[in-house]
C-alpha positions in Angstrom: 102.6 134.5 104.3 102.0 133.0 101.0 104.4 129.5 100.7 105.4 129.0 97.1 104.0 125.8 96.0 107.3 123.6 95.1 107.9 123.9 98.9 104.5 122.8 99.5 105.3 120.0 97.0 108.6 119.0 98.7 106.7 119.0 102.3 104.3 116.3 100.8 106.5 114.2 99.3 108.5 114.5 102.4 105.7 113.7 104.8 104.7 110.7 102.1 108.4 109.1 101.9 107.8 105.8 104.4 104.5 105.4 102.2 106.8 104.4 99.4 108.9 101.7 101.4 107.0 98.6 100.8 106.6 95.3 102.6 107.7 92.3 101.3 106.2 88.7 102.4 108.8 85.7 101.3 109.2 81.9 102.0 112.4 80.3 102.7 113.0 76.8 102.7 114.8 75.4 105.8 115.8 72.2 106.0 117.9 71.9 108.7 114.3 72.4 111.0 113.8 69.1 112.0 112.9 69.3 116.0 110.3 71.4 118.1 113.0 73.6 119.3 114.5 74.5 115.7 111.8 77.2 114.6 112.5 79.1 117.7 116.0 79.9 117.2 115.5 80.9 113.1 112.5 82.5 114.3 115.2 84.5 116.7 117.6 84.9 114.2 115.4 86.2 111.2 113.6 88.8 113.4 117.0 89.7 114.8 117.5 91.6 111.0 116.5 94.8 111.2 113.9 95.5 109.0 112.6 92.1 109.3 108.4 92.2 110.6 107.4 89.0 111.7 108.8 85.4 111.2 106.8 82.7 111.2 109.0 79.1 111.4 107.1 75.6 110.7 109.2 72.5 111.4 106.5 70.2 109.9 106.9 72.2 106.5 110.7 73.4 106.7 109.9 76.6 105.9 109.9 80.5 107.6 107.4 83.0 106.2 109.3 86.5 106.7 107.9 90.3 105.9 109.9 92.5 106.3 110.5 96.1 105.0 112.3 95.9 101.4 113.7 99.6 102.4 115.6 98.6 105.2 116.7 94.8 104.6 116.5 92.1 101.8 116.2 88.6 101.7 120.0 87.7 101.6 120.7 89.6 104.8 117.8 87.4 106.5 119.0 84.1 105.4 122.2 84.8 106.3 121.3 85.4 109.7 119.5 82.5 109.8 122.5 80.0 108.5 124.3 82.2 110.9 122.1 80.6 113.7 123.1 77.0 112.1 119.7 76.8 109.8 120.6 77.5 105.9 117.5 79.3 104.9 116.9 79.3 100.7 114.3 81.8 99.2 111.9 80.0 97.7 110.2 81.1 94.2 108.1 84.0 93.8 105.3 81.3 93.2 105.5 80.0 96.7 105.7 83.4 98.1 102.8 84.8 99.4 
């Protein structure tokens, strides 16, 4: 049985739909990080997000390195999770951004 080839077409695009979700890697600026425990709990919150990767808090820099799936979540959701948790979070410039 021959399969016409727009169906074939529409089975590939199908199949190559979560090719065309992309990652995302951001910085946010956390200030509020300012003991050994703090990176934990915005570390908790941030990957709490659905969507959200990995998290990676520093309390010596104040900052969170988040990627997270741009198809599924942004980076408004994740820092309001993470004021949420007590710790404003600020997206830093693309420039920072790795």
């Amino acid at each position: 049985m021959k399969l016409n080839t727009s169906v074939l077409a529409l089975i590939g695009f199908m199949a190559a739909g979560p090719v065309f979700a992309g990652e995302q890697t951001v910085t946010f600026s956390v200030p509020g990080m300012t003991c050994a425990s703090c990176p934990f709990i915005v570390e908790s919150a941030m990957i709490g997000v659905e969507g959200v990767v990995t998290v990676s808090a520093d309390a010596n820099t104040r900052t969170a390195l988040v990627i997270f799936d741009d198809a599924i979540t942004n980076a408004d959701d994740i820092a309001f999770a993470s004021t949420s948790a007590g710790y404003e979070a600020e997206l830093l410039p693309d420039d920072s951004n790795s």
